[in-house]
The first five atom37 places (N, CA, C, CB, O) and aatype in JSON, in Angstrom:
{
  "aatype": [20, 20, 20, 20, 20, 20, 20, 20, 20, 20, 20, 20, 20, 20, 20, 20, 20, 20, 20, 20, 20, 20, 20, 20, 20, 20, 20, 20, 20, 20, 20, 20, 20, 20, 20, 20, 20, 20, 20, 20, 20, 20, 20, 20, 20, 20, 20, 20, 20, 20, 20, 20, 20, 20, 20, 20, 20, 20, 20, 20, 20, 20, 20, 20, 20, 20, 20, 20, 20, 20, 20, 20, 20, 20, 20, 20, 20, 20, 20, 20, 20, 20, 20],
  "atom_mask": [
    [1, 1, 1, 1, 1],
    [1, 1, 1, 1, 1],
    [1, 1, 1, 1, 1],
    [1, 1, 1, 1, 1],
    [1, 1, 1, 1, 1],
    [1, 1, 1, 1, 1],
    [1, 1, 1, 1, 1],
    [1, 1, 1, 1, 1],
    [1, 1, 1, 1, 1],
    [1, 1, 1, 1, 1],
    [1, 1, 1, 1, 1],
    [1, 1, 1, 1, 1],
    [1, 1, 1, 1, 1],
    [1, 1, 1, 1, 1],
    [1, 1, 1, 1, 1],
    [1, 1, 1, 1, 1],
    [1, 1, 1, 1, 1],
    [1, 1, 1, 1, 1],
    [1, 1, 1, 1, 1],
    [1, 1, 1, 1, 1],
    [1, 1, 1, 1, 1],
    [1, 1, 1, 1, 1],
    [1, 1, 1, 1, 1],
    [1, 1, 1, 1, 1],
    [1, 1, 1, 1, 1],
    [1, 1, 1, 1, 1],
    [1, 1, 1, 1, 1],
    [1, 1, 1, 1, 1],
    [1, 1, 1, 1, 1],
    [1, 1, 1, 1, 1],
    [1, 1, 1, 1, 1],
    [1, 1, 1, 1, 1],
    [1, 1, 1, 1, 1],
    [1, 1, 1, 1, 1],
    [1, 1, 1, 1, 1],
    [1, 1, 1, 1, 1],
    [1, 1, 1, 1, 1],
    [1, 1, 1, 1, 1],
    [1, 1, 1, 1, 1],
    [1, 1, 1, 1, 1],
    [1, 1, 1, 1, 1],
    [1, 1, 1, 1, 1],
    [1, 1, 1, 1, 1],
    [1, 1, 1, 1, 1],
    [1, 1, 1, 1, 1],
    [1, 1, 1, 1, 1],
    [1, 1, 1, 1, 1],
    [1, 1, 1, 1, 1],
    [1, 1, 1, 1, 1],
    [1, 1, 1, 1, 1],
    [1, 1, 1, 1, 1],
    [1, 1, 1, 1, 1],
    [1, 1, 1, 1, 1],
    [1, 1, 1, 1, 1],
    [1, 1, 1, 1, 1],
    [1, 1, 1, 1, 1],
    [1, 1, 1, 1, 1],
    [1, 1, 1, 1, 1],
    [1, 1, 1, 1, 1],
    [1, 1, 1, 1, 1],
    [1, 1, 1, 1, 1],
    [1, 1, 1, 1, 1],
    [1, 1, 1, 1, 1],
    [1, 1, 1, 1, 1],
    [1, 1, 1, 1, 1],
    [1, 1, 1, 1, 1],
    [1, 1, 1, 1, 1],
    [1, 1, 1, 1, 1],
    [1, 1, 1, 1, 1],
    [1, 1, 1, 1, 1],
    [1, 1, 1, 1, 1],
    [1, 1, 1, 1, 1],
    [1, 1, 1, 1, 1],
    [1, 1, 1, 1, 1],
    [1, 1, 1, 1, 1],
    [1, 1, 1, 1, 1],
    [1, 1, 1, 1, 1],
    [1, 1, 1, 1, 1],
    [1, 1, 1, 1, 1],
    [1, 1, 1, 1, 1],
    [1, 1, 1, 1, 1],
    [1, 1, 1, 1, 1],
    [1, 1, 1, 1, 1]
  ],
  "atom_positions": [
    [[72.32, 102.21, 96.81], [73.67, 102.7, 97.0], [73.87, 103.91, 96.09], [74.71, 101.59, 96.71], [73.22, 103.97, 95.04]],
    [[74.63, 104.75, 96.37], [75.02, 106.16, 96.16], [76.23, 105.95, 94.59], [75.91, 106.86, 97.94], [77.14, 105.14, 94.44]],
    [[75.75, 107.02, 93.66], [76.44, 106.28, 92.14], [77.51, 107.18, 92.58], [75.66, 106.51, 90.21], [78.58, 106.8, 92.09]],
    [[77.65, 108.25, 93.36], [78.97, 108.89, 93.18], [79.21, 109.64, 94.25], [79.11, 109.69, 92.03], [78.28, 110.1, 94.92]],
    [[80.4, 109.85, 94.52], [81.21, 110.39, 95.95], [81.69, 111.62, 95.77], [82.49, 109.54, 96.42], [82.49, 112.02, 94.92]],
    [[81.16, 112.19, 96.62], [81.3, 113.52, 96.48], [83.41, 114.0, 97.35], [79.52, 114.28, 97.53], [83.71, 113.43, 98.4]],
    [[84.03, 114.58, 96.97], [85.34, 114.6, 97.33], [86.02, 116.23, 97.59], [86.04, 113.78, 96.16], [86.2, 117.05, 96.68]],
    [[86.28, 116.4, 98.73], [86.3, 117.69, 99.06], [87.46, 117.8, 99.31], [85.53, 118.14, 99.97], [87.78, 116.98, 100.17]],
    [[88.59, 118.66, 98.86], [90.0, 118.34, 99.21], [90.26, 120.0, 99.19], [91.0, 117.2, 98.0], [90.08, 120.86, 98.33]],
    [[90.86, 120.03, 100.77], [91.36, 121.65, 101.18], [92.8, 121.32, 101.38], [90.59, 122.45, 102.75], [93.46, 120.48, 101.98]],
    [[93.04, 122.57, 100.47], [94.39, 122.8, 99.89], [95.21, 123.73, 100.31], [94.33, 123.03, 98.71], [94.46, 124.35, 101.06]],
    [[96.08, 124.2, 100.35], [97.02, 125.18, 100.99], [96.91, 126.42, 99.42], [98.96, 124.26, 101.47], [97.07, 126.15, 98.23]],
    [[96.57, 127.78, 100.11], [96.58, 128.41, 98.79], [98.28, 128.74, 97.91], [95.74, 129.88, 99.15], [98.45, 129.53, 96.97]],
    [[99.26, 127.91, 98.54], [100.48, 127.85, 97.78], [101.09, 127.19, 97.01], [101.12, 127.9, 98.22], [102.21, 127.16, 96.5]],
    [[99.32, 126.13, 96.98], [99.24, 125.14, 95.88], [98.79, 125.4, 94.27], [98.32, 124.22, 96.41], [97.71, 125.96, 94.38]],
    [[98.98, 125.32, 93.38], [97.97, 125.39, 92.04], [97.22, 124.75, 92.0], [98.29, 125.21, 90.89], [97.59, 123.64, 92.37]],
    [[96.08, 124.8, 91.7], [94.11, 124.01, 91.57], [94.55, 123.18, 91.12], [92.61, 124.55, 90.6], [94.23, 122.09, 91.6]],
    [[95.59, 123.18, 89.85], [95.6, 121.63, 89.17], [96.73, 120.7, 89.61], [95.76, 121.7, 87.52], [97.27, 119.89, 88.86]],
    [[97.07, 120.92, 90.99], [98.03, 120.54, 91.44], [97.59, 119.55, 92.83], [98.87, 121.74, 91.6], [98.15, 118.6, 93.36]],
    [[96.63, 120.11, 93.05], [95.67, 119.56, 94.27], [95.36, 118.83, 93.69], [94.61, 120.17, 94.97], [95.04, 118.96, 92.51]],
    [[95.33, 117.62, 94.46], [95.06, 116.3, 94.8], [94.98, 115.65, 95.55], [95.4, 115.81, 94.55], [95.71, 116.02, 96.47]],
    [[94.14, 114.19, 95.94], [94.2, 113.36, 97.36], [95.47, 113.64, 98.16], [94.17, 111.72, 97.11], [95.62, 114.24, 99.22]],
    [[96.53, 112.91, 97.18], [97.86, 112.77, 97.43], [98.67, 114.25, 98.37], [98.48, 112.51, 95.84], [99.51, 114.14, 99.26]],
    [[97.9, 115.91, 97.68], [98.71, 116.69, 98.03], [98.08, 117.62, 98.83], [99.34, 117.14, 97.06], [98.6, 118.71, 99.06]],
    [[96.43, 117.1, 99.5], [95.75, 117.41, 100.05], [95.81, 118.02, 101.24], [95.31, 116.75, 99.97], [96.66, 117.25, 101.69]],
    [[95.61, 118.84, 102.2], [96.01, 119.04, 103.62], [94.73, 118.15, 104.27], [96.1, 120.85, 104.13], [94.89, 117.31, 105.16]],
    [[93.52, 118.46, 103.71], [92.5, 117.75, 104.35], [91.62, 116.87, 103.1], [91.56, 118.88, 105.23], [91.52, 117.33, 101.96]],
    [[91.11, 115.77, 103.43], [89.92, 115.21, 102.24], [88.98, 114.8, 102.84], [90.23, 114.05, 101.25], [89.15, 114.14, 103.86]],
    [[87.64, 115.11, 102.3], [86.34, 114.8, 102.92], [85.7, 113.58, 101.73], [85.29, 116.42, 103.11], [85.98, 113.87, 100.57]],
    [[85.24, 112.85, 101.83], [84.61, 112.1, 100.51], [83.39, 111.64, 101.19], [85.56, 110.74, 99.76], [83.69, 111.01, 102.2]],
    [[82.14, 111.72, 101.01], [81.08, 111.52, 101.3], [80.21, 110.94, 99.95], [80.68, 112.69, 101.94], [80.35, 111.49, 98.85]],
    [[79.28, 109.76, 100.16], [78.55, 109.32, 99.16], [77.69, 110.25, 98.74], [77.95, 108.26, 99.44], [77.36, 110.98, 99.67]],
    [[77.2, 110.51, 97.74], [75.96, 111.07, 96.66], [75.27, 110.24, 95.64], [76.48, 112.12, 95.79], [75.79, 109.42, 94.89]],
    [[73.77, 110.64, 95.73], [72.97, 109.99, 94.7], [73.26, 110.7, 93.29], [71.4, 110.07, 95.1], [73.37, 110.09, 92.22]],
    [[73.37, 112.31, 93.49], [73.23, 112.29, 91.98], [74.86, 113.69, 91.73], [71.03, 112.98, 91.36], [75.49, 114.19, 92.67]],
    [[75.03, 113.89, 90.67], [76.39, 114.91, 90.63], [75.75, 116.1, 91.18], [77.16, 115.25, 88.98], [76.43, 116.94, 91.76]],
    [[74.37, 116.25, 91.01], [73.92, 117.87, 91.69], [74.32, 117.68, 93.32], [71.84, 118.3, 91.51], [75.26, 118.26, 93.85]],
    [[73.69, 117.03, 93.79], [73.8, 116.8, 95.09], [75.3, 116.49, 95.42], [72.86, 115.72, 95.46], [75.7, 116.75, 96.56]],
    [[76.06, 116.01, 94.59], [77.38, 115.69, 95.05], [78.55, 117.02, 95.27], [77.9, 114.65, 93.96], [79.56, 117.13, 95.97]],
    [[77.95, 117.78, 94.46], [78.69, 119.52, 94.0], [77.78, 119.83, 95.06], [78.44, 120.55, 92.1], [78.93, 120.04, 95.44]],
    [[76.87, 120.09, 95.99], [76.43, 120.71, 97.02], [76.75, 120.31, 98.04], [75.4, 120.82, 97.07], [76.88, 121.26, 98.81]],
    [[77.01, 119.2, 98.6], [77.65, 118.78, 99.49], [78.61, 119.3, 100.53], [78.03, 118.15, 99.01], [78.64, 119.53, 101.74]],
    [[79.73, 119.41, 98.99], [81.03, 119.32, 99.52], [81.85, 120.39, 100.17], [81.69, 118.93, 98.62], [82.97, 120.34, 100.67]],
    [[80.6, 121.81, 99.96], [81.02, 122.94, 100.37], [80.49, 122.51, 102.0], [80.38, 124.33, 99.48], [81.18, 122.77, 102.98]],
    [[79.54, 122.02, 102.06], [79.13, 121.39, 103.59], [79.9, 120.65, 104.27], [78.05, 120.58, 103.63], [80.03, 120.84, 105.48]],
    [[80.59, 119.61, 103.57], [81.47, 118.96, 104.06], [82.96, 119.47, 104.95], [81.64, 118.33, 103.03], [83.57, 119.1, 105.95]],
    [[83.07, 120.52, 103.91], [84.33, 121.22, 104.65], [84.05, 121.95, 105.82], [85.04, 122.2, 103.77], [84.77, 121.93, 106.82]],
    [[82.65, 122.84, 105.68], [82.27, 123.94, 106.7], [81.9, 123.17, 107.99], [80.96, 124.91, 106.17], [82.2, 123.58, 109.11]],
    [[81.38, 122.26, 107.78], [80.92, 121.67, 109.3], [82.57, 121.22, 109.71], [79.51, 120.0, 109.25], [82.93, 121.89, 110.68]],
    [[83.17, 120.68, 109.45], [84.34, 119.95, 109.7], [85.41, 121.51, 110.76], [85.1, 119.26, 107.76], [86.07, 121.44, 111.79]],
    [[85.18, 122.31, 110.12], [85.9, 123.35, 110.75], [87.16, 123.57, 110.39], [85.93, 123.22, 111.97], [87.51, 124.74, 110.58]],
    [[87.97, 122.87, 109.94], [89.16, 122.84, 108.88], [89.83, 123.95, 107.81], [88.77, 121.91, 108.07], [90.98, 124.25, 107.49]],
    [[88.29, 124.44, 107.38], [88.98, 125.14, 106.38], [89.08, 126.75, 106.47], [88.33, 124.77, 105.16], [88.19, 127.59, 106.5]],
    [[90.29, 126.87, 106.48], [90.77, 128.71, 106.52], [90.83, 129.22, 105.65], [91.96, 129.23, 106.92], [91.96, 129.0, 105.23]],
    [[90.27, 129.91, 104.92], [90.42, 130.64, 103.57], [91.46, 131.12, 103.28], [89.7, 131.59, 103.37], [92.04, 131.07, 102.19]],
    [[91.95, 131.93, 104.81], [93.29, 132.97, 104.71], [94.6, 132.16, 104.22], [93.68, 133.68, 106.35], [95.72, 132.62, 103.97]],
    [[94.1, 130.69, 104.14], [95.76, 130.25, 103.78], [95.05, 129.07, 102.99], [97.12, 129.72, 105.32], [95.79, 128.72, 102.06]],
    [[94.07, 128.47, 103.03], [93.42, 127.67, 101.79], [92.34, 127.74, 101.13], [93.27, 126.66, 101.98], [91.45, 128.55, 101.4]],
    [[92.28, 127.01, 100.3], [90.85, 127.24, 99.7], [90.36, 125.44, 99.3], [90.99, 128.5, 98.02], [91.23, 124.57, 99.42]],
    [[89.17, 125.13, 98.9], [88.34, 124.2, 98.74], [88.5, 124.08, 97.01], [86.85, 124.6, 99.42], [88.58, 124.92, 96.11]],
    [[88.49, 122.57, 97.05], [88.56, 121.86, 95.68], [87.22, 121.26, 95.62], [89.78, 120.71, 95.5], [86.78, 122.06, 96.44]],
    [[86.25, 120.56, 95.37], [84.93, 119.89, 95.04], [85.27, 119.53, 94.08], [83.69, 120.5, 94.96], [85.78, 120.25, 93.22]],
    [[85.05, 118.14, 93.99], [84.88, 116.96, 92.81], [84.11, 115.92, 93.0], [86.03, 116.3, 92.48], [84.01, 115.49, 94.15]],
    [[83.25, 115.14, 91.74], [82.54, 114.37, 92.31], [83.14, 113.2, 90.96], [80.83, 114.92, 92.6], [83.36, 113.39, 89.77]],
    [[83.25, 111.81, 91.95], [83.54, 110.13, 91.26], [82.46, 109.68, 91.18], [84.4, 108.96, 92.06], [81.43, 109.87, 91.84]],
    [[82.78, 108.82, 90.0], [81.83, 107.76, 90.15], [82.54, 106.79, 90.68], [81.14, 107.33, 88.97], [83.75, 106.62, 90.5]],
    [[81.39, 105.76, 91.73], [81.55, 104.83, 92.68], [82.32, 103.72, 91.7], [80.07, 104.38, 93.43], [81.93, 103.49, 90.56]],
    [[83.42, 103.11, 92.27], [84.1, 101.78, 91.41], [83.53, 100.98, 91.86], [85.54, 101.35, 91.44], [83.69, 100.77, 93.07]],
    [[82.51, 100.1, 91.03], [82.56, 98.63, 91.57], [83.55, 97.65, 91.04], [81.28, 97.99, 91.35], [84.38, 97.9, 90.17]],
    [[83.38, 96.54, 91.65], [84.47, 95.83, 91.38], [83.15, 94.74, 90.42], [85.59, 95.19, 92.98], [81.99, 94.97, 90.77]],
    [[83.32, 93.67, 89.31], [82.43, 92.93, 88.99], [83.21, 91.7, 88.77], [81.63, 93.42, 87.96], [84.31, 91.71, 88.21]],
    [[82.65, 90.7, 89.18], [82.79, 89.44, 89.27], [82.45, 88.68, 88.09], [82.16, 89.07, 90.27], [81.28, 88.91, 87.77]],
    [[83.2, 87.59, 87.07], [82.44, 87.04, 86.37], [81.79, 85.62, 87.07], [83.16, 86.92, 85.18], [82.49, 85.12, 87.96]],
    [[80.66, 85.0, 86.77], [80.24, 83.85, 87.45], [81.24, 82.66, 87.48], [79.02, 83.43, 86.86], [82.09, 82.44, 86.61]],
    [[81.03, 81.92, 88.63], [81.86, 80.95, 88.12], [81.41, 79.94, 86.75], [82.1, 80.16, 89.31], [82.18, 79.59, 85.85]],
    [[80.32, 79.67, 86.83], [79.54, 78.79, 85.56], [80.58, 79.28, 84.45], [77.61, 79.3, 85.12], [81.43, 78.51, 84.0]],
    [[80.47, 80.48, 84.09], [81.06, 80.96, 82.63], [82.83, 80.92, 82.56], [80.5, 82.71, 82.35], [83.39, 80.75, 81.48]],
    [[83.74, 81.14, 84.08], [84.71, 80.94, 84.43], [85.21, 79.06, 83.55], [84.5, 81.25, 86.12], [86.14, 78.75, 82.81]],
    [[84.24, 78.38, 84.04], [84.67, 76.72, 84.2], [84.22, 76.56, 82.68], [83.68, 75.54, 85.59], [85.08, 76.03, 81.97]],
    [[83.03, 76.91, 82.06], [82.98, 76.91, 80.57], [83.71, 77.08, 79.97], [82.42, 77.46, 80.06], [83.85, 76.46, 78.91]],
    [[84.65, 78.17, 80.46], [85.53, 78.49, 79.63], [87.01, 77.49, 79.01], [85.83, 79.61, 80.26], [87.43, 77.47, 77.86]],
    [[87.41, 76.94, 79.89], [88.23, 75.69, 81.02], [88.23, 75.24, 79.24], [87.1, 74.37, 82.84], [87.43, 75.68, 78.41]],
    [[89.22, 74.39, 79.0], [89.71, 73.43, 78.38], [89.27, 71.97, 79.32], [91.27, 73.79, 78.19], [89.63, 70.86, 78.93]]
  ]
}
């Protein structure tokens, strides 16, 4: 499994860079990646194939997450715990 997601968010250029976000996104692409190189190369791909993005009125954000897992504790150590 892929440690981090690559996240491509096209923005309206009447936005500020640090203002863009999922939330204020016009479009978001998020695609898995093995490593942050590959995740920063991506995402310019991500947008261009998609056809979405107009320069003349937006521009492209690239960011890359790391994947959340969620972790479970066992139950054994759960019931140990138990009074």
């Amino acid at each position: 499994m892929a440690d981090f997601l690559t996240v491509a968010l096209v923005c309206a250029k009447t936005l500020a860079a640090p203002d863009c976000s999922r939330d204020t996104a016009l479009d978001v692409f998020v695609a898995p990646a093995p490593s942050p190189i590959t995740c920063m190369m991506q995402g310019e791909t991500l947008a261009a194939q998609s056809g979405l993005l107009d320069r003349a009125t937006n521009y492209l954000k690239i960011g890359c997450e790391r994947r959340r897992t969620a972790s479970l504790a066992p139950s054994a150590t759960v019931s140990a715990n138990a009074p």
